[in-house]
Biopython code that builds the backbone (N, CA, C, O; Angstrom):
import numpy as np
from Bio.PDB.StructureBuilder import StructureBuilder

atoms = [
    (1, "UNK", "N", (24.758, 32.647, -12.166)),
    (1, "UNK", "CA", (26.206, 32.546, -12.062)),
    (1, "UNK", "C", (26.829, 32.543, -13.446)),
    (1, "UNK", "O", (27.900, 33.059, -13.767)),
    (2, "UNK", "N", (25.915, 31.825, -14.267)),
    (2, "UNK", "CA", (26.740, 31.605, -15.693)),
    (2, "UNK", "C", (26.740, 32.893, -16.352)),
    (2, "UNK", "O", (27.628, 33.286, -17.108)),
    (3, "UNK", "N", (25.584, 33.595, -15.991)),
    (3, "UNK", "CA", (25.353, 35.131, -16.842)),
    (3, "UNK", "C", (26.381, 36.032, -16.196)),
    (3, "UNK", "O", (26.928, 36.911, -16.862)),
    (4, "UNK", "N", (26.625, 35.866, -15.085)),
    (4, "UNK", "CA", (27.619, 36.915, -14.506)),
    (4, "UNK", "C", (29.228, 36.681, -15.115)),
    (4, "UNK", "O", (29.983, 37.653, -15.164)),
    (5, "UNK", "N", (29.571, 35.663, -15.456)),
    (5, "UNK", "CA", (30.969, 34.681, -16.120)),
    (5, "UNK", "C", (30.584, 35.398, -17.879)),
    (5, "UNK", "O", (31.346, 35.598, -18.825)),
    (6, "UNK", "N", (29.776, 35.524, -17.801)),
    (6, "UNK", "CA", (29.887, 35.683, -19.401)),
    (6, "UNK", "C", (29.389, 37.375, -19.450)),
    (6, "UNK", "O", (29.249, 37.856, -20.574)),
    (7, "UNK", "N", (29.200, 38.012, -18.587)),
    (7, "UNK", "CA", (28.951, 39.397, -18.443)),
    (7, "UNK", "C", (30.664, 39.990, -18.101)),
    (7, "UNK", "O", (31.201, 41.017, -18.514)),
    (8, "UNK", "N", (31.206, 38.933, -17.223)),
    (8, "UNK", "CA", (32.589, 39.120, -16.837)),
    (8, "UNK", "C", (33.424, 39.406, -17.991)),
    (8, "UNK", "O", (34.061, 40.444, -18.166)),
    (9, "UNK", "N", (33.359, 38.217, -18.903)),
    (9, "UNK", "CA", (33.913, 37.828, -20.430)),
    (9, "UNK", "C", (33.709, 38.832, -21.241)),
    (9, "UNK", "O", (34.692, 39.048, -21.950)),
    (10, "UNK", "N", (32.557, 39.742, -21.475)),
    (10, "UNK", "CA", (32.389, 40.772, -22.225)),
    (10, "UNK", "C", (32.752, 41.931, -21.914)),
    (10, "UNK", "O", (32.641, 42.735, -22.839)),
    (11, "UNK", "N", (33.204, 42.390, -20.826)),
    (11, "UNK", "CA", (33.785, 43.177, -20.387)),
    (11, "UNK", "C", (35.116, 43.392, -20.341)),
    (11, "UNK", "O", (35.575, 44.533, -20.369)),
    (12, "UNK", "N", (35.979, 42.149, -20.254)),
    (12, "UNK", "CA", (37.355, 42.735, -20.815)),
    (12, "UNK", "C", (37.657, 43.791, -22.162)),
    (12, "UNK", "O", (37.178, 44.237, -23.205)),
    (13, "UNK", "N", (38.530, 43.800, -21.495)),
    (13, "UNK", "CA", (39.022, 45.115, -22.871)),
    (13, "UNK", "C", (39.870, 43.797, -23.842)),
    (13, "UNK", "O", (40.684, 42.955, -23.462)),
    (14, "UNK", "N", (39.304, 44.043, -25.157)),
    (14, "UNK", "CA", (40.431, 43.580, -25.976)),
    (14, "UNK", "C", (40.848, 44.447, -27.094)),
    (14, "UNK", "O", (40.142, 44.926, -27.981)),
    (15, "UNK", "N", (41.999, 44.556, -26.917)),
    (15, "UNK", "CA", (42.468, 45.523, -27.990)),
    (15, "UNK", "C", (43.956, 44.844, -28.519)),
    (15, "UNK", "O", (45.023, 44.751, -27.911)),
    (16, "UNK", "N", (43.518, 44.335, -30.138)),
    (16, "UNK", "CA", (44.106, 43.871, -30.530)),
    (16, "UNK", "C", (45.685, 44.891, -31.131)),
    (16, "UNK", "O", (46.576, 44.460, -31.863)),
    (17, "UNK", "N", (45.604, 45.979, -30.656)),
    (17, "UNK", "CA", (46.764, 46.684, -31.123)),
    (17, "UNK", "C", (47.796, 47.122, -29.828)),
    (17, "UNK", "O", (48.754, 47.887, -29.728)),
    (18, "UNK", "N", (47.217, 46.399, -29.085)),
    (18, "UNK", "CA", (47.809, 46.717, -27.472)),
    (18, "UNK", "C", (49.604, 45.733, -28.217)),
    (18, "UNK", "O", (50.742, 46.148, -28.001)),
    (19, "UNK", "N", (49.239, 44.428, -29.061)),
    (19, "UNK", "CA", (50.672, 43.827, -28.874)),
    (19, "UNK", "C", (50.356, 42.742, -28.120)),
    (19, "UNK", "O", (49.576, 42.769, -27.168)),
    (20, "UNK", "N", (51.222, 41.326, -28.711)),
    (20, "UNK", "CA", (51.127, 40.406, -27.899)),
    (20, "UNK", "C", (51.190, 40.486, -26.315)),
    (20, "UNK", "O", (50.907, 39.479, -25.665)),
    (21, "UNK", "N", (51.512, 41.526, -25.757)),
    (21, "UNK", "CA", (51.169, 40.792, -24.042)),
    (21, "UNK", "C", (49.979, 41.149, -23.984)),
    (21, "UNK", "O", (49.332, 40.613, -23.085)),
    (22, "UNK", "N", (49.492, 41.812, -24.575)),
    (22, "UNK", "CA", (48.285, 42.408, -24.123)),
    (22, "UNK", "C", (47.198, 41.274, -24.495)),
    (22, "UNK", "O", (46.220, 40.998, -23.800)),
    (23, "UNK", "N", (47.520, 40.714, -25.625)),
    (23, "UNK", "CA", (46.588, 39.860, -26.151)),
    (23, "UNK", "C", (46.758, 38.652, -25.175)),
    (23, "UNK", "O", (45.756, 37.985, -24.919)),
    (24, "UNK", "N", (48.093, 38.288, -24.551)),
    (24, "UNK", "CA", (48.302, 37.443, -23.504)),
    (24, "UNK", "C", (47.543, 37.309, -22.650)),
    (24, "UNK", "O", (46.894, 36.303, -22.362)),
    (25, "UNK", "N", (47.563, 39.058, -21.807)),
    (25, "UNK", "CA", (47.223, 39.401, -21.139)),
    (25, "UNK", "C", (45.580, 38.867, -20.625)),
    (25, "UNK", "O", (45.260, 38.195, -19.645)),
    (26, "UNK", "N", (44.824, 39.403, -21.598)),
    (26, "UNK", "CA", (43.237, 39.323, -22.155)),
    (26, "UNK", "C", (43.198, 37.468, -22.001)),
    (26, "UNK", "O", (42.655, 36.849, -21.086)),
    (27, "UNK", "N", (43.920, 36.893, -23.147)),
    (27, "UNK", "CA", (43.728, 35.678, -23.014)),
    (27, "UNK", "C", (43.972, 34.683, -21.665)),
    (27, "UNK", "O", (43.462, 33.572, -21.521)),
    (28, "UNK", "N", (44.811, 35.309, -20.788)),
    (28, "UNK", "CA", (45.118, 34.697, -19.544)),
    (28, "UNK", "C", (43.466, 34.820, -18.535)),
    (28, "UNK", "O", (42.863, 33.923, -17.945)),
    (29, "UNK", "N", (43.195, 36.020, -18.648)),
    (29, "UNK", "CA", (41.591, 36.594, -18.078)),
    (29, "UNK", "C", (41.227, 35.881, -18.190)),
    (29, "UNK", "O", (41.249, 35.168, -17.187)),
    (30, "UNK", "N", (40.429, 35.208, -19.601)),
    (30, "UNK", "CA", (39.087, 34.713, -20.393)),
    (30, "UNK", "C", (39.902, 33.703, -19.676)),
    (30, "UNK", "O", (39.189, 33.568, -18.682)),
    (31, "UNK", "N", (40.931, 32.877, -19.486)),
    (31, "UNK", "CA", (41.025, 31.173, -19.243)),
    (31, "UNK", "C", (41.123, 31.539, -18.037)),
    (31, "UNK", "O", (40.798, 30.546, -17.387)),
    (32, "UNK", "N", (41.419, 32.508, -17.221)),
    (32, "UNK", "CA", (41.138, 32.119, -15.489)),
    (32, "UNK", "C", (39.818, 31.844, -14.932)),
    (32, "UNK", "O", (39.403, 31.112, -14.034)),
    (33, "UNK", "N", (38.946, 33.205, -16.294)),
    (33, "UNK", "CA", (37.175, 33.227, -15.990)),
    (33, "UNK", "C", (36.717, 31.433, -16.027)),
    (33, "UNK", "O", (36.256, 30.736, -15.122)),
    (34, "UNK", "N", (37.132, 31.016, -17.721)),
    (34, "UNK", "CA", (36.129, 29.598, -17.831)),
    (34, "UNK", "C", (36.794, 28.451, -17.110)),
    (34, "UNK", "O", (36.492, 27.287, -17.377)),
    (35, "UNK", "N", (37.762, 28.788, -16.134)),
    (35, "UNK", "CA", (38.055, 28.035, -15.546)),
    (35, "UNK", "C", (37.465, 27.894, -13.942)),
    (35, "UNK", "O", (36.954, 26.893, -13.440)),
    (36, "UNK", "N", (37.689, 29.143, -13.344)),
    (36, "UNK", "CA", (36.407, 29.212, -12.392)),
    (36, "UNK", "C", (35.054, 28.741, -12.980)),
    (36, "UNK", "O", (34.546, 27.691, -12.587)),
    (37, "UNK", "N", (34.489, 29.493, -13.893)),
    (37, "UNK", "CA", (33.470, 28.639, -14.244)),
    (37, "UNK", "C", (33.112, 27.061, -14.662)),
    (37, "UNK", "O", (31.983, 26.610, -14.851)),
    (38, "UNK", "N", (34.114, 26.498, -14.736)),
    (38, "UNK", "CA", (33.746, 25.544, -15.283)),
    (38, "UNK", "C", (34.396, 24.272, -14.001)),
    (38, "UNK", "O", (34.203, 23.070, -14.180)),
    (39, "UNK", "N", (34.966, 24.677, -13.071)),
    (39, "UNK", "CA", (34.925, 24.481, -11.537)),
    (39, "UNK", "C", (33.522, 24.326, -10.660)),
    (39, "UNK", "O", (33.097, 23.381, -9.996)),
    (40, "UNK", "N", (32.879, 25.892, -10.985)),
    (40, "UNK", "CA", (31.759, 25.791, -10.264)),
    (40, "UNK", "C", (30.709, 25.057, -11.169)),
    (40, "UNK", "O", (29.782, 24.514, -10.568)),
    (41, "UNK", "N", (30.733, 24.984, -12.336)),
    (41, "UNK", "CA", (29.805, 24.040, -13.079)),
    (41, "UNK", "C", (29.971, 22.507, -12.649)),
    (41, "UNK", "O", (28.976, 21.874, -12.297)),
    (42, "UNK", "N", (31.470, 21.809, -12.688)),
    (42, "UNK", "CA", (31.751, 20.817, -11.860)),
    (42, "UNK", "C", (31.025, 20.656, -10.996)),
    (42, "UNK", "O", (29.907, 20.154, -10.886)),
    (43, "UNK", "N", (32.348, 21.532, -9.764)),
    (43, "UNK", "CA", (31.410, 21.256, -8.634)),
    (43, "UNK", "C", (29.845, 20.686, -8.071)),
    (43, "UNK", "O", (29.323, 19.997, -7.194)),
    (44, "UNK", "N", (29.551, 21.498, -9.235)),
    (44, "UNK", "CA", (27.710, 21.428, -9.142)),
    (44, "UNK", "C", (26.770, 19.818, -9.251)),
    (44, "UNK", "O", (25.909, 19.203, -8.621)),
    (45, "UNK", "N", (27.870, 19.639, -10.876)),
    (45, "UNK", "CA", (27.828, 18.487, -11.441)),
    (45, "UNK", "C", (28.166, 17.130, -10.289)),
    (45, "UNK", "O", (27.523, 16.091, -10.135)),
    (46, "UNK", "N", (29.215, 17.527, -9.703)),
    (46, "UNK", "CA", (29.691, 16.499, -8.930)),
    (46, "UNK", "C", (28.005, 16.446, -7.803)),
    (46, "UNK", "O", (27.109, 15.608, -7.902)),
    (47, "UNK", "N", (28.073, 17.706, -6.766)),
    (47, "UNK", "CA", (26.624, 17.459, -6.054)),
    (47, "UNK", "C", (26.004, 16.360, -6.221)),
    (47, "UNK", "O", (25.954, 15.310, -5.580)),
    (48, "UNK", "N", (25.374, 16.858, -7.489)),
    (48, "UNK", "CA", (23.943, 16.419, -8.211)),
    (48, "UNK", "C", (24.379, 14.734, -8.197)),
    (48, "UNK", "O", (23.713, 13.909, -7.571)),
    (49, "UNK", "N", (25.694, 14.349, -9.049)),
    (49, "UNK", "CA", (26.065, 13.118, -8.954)),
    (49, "UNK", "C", (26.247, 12.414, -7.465)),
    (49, "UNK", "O", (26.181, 11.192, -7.339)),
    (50, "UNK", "N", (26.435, 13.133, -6.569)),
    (50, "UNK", "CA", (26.797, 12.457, -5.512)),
    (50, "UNK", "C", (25.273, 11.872, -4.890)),
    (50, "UNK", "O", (25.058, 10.795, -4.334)),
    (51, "UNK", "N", (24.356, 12.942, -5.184)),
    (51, "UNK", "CA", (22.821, 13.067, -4.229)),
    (51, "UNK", "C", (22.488, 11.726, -5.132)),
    (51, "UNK", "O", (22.336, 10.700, -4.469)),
    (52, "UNK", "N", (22.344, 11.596, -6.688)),
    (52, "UNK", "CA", (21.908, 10.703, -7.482)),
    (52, "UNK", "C", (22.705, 9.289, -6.871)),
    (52, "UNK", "O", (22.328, 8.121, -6.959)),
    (53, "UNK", "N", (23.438, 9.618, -6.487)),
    (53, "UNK", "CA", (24.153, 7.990, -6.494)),
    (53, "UNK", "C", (23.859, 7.504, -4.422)),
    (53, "UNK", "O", (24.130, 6.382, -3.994)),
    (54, "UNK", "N", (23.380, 8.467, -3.661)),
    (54, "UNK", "CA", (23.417, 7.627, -2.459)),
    (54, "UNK", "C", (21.543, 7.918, -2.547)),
    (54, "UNK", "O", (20.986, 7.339, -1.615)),
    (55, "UNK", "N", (20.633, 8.629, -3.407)),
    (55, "UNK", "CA", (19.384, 8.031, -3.667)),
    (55, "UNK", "C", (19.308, 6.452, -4.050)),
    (55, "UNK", "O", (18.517, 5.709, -3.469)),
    (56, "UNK", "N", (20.198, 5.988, -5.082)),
    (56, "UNK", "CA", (20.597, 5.271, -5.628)),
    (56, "UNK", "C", (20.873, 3.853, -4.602)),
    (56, "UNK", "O", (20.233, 2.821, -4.404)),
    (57, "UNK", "N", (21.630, 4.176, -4.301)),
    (57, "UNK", "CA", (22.144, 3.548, -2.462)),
    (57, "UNK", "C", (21.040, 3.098, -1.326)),
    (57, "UNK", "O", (21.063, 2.062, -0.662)),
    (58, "UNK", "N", (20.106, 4.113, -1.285)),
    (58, "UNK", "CA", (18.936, 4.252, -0.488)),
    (58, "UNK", "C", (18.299, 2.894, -1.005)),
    (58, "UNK", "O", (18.077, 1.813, -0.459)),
    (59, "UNK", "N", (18.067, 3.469, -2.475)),
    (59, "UNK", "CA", (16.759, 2.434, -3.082)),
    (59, "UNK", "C", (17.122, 1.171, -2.867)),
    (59, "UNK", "O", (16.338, 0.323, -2.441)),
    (60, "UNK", "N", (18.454, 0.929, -3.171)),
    (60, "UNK", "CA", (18.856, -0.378, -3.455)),
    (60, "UNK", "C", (18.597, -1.056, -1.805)),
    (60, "UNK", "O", (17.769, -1.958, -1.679)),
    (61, "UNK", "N", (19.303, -0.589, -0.696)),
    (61, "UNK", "CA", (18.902, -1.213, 0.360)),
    (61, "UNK", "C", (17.142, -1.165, 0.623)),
    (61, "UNK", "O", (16.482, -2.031, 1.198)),
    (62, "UNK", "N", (16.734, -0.126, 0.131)),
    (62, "UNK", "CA", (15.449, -0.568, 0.049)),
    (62, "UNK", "C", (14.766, -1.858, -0.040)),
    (62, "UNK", "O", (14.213, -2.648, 0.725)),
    (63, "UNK", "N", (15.154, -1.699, -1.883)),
    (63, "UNK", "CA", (15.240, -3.143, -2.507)),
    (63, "UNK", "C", (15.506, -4.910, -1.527)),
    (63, "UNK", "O", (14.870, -5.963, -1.476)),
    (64, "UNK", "N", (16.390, -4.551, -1.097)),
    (64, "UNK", "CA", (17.326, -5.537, -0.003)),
    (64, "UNK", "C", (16.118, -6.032, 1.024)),
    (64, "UNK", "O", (15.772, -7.178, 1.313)),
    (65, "UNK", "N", (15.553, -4.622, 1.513)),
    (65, "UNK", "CA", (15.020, -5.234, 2.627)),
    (65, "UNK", "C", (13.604, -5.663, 2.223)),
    (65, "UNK", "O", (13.080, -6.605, 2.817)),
    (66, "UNK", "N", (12.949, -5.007, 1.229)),
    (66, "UNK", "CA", (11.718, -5.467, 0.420)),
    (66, "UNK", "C", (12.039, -7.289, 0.208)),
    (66, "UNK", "O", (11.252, -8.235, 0.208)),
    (67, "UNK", "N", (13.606, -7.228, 0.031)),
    (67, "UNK", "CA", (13.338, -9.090, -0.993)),
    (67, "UNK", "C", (13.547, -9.880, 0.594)),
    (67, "UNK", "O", (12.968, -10.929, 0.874)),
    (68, "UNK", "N", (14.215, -9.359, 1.270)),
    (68, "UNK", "CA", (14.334, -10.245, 2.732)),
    (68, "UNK", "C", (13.089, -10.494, 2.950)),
    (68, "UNK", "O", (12.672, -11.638, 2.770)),
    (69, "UNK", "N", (12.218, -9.440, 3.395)),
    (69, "UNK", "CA", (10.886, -9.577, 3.769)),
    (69, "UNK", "C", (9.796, -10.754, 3.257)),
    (69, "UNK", "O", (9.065, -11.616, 3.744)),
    (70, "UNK", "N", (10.219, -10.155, 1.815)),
    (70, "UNK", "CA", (9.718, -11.440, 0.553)),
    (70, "UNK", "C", (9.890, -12.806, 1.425)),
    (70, "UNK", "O", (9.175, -13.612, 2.020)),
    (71, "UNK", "N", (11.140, -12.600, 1.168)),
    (71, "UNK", "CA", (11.990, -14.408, 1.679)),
    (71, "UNK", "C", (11.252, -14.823, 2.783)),
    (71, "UNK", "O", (10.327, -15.584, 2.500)),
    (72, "UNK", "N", (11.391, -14.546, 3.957)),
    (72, "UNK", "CA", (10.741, -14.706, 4.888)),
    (72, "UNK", "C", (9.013, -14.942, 4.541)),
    (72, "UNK", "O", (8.694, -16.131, 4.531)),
    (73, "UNK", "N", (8.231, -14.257, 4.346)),
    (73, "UNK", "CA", (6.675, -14.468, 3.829)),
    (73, "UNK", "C", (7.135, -15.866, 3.261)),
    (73, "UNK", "O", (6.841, -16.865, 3.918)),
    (74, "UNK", "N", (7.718, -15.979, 2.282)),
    (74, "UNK", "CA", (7.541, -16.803, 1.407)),
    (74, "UNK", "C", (7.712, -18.430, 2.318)),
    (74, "UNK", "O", (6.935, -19.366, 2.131)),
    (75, "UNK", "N", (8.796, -18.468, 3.218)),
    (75, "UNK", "CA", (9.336, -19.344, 4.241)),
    (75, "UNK", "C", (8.325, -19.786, 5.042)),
    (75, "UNK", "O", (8.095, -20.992, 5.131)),
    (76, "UNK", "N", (7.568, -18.813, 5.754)),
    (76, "UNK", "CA", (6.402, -18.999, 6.422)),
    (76, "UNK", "C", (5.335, -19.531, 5.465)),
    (76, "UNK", "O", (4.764, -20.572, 5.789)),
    (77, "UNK", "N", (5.017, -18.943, 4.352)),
    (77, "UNK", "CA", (3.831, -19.772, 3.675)),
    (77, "UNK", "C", (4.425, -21.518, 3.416)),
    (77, "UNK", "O", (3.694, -22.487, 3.617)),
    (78, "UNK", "N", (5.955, -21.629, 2.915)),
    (78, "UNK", "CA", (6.320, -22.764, 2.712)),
    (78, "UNK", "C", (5.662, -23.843, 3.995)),
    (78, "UNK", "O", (4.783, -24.690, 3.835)),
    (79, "UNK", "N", (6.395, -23.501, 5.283)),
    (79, "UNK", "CA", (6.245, -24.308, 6.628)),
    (79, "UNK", "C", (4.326, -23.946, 6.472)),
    (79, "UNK", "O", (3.814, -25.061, 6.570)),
    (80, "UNK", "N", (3.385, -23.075, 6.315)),
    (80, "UNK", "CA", (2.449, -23.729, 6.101)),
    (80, "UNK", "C", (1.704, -24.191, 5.336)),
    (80, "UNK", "O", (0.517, -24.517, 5.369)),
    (81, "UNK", "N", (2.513, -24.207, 4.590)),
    (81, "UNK", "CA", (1.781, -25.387, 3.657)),
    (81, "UNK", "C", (2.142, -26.906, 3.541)),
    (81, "UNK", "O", (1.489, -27.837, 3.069)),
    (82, "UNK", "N", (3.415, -26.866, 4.132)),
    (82, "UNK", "CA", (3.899, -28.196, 4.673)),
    (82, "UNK", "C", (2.771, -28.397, 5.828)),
    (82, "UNK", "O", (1.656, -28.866, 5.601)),
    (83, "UNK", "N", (3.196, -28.007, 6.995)),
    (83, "UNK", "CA", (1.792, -28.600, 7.604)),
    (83, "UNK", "C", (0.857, -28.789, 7.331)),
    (83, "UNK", "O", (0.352, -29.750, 7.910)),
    (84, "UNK", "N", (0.020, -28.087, 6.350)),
    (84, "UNK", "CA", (-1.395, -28.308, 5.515)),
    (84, "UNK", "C", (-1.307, -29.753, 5.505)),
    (84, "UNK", "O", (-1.906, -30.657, 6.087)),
    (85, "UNK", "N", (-0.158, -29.669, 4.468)),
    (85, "UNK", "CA", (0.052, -30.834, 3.754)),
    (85, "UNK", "C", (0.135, -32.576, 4.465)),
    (85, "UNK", "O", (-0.102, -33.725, 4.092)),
    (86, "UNK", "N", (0.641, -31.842, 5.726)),
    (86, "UNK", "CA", (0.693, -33.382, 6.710)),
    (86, "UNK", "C", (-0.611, -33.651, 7.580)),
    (86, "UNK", "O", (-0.827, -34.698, 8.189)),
    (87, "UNK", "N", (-1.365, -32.646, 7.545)),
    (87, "UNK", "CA", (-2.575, -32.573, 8.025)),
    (87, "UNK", "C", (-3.535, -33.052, 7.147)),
    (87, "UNK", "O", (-4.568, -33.555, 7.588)),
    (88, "UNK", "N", (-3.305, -32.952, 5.869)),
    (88, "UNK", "CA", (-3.967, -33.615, 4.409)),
    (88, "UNK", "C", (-3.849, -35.388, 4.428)),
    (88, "UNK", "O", (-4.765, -36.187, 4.233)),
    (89, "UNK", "N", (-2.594, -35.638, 4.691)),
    (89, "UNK", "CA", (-2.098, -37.145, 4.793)),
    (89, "UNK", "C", (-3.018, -37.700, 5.684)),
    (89, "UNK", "O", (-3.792, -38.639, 5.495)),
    (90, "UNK", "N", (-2.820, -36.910, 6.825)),
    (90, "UNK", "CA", (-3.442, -37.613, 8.171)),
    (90, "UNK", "C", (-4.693, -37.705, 7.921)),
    (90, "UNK", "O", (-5.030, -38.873, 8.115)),
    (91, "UNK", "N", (-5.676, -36.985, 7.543)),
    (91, "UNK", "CA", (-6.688, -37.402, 7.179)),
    (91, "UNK", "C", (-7.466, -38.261, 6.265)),
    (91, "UNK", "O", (-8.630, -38.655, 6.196)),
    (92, "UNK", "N", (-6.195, -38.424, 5.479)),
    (92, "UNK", "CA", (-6.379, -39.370, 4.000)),
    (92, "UNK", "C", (-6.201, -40.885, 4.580)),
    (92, "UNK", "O", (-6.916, -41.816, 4.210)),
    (93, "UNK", "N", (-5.463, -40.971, 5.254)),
    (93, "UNK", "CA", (-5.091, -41.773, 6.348)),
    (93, "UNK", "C", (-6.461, -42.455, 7.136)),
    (93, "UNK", "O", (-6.981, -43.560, 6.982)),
    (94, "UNK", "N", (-6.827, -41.274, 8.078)),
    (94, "UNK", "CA", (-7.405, -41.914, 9.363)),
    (94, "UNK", "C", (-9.045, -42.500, 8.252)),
    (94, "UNK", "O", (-9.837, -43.386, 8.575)),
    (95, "UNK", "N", (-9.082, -41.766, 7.164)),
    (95, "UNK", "CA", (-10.953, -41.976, 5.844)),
    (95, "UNK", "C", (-10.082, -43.638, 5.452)),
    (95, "UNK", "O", (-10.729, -44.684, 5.397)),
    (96, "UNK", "N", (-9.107, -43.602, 5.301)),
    (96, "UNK", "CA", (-9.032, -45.149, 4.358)),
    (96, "UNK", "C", (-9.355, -46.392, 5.723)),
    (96, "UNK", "O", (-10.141, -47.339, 5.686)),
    (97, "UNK", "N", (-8.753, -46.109, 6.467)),
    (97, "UNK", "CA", (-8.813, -46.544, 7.524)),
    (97, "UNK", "C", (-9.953, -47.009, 8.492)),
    (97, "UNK", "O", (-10.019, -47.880, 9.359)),
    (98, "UNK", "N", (-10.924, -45.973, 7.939)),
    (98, "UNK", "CA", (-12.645, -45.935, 8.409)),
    (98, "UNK", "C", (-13.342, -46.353, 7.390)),
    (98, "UNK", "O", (-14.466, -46.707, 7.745)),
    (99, "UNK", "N", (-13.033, -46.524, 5.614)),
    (99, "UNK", "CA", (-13.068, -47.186, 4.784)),
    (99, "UNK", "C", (-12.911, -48.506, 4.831)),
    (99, "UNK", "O", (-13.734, -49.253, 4.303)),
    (100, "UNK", "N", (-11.883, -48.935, 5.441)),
    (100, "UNK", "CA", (-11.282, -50.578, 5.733)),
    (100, "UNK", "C", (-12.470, -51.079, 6.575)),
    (100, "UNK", "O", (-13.311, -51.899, 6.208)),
    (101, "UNK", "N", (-12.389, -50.332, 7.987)),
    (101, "UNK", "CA", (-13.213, -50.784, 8.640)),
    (101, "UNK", "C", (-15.030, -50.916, 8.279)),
    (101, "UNK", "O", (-15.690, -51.887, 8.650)),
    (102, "UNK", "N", (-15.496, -49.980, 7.659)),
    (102, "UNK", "CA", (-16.736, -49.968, 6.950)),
    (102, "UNK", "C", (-17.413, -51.426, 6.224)),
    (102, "UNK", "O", (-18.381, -52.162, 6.413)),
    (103, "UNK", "N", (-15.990, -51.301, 5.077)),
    (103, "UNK", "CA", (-16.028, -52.665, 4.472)),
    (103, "UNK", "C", (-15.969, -54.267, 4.893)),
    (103, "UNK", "O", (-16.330, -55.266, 4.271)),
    (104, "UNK", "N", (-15.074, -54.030, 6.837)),
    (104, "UNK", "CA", (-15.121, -55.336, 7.323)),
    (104, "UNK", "C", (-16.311, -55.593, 7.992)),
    (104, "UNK", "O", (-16.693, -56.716, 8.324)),
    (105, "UNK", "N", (-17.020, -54.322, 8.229)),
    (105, "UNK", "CA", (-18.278, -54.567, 8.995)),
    (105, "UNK", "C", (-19.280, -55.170, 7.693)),
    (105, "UNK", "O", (-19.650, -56.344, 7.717)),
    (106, "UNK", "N", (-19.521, -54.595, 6.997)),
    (106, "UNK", "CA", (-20.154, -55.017, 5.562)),
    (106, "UNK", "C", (-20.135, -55.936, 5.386)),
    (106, "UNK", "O", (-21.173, -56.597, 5.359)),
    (107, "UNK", "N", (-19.029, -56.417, 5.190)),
    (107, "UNK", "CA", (-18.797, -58.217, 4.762)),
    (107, "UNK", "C", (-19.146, -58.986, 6.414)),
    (107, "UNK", "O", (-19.555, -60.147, 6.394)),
    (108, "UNK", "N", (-18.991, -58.395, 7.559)),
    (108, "UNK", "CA", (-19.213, -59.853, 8.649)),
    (108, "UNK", "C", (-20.364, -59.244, 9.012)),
    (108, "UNK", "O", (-20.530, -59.337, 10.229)),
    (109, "UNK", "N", (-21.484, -58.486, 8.292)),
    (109, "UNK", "CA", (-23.193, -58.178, 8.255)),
    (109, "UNK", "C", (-23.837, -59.205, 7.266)),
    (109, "UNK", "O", (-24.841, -59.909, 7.379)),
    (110, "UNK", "N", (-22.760, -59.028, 6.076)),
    (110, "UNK", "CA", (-23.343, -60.010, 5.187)),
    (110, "UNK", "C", (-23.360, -61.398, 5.219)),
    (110, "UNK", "O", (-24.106, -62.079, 4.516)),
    (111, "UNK", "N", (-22.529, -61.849, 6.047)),
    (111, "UNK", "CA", (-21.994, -62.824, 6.709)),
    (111, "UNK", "C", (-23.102, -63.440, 7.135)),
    (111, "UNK", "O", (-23.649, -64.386, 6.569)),
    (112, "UNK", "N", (-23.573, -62.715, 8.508)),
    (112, "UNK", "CA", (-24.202, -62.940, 9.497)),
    (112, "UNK", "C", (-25.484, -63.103, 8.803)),
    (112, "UNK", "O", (-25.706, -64.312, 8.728)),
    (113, "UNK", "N", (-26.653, -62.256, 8.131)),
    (113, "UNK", "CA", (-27.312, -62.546, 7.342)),
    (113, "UNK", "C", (-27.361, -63.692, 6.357)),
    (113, "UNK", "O", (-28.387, -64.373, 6.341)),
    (114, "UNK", "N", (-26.426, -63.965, 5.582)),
    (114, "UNK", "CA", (-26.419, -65.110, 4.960)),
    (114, "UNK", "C", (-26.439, -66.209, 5.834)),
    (114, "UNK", "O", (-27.199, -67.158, 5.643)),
    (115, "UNK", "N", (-25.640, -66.150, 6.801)),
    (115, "UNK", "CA", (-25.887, -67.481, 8.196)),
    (115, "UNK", "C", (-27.183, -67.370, 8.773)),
    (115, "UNK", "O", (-27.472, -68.253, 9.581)),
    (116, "UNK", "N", (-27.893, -66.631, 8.579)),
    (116, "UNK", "CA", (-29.059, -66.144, 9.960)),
    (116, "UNK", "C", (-29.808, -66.973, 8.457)),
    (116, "UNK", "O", (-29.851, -68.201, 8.534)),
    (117, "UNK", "N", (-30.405, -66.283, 7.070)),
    (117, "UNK", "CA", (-30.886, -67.231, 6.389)),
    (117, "UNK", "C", (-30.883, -68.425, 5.518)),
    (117, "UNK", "O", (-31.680, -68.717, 4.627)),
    (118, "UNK", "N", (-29.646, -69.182, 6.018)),
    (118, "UNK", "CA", (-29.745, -70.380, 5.795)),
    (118, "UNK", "C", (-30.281, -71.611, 6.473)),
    (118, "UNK", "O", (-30.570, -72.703, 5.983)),
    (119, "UNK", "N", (-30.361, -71.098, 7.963)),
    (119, "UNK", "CA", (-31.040, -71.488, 8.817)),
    (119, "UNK", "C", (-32.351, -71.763, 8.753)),
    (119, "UNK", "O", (-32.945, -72.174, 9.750)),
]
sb = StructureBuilder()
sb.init_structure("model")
sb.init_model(0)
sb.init_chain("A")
sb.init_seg("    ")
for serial, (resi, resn, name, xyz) in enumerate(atoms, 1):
    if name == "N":
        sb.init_residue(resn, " ", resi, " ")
    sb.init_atom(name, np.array(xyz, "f"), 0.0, 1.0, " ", f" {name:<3s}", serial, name[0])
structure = sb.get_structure()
């Protein structure tokens, strides 16, 4: 397209002895040519900008739904690891507890032994 605009351009006649209209004339041409051209160069420009900017658009909701997803994973690992975590207690819990009791049996064994040989 651009070679045909500038094949266009070389082809006017300019003849500088034609007299100002003529040179008008010529000069009105060449600015109607780079003005179409530089329309359809726009134009083009605009496209390209438009495709770049709703790729752009795409990614970003992309993005969006990639970090939701995130969020969520992340929510679910939270709630289990909270439960881990109360499941950790409870057991720390029910060992001290079987600890306590260990130790009361211990002491009323030792008890009993020390009573059994004093006898």
């Amino acid at each position: 397209m651009r070679d045909g605009i500038v094949y266009e351009i070389m082809r006017l006649p300019l003849h500088p002895n034609r007299g100002t209209l003529g040179m008008k004339k010529t000069a009105l041409k060449i600015s109607a040519l780079m003005l179409a051209a530089a329309l359809t160069v726009g134009c083009a420009n605009t496209a390209e900008i438009e495709a770049t900017a709703n790729k752009a658009a795409a990614d970003a909701a992309a993005a969006v739904s990639a970090a939701e997803a995130a969020r969520s994973a992340a929510d679910r690992a939270a709630q289990a690891a909270a439960a881990a975590q109360s499941t950790a207690d409870q057991a720390l819990s029910a060992a001290t507890e079987a600890q306590a009791c260990c130790e009361a049996n211990r002491e009323s064994m030792e008890r009993m032994f020390q009573q059994s040989m004093s006898k």
